[in-house]
N, C-alpha and C positions, 0 to 999 in steps of 0.2 A: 649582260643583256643589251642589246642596241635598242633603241631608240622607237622606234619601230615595234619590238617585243613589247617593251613596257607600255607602252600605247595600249597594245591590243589586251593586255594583261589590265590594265583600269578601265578599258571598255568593256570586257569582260565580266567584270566586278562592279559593272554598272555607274560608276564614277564618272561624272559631266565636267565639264571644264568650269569657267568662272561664267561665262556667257550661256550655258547651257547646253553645249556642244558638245559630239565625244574626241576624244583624244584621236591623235596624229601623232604621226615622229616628229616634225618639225616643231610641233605644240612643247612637248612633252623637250627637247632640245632647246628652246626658248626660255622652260622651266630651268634648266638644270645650272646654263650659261648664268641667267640675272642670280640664281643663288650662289653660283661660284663666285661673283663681282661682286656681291651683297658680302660675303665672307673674308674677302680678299680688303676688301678695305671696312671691317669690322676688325681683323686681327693683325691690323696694318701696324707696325712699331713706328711710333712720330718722333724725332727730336725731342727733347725735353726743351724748352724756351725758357729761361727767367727775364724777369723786369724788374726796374726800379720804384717799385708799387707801394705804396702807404697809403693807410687809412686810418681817419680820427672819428673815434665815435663822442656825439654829444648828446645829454640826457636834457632833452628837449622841456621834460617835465618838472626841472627845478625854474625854468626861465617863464615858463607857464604862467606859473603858481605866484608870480608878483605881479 
């Protein structure tokens, strides 16, 4: 379906945009773009990074208690 189609197909169907508007191609094209780039770096593979990272835990509650 283009763009265009699926517009007229949620106007159709009585479906309002987020402003309360009905659908366009270029709306409905607007949609589809931000969720391909929403997806594309959601399923993005990163390097793995290590560091030379330590940490000391101390039990605050013995030192308290004198």
């Amino acid at each position: 379906m283009t763009f265009n189609q699926i517009a007229d197909a949620l106007n159709r169907q009585e479906y309002l945009s987020a402003r309360g508007k009905v659908f366009k191609g270029n709306h409905v094209h607007s949609i589809v773009k931000k969720k391909r780039m929403r997806d594309e770096k959601f399923y993005k593979k990163y390097p793995e990074e290590w560091s030379d990272i330590s940490f000391e835990v101390v039990d605050k509650s013995l030192i308290s208690s004198l």
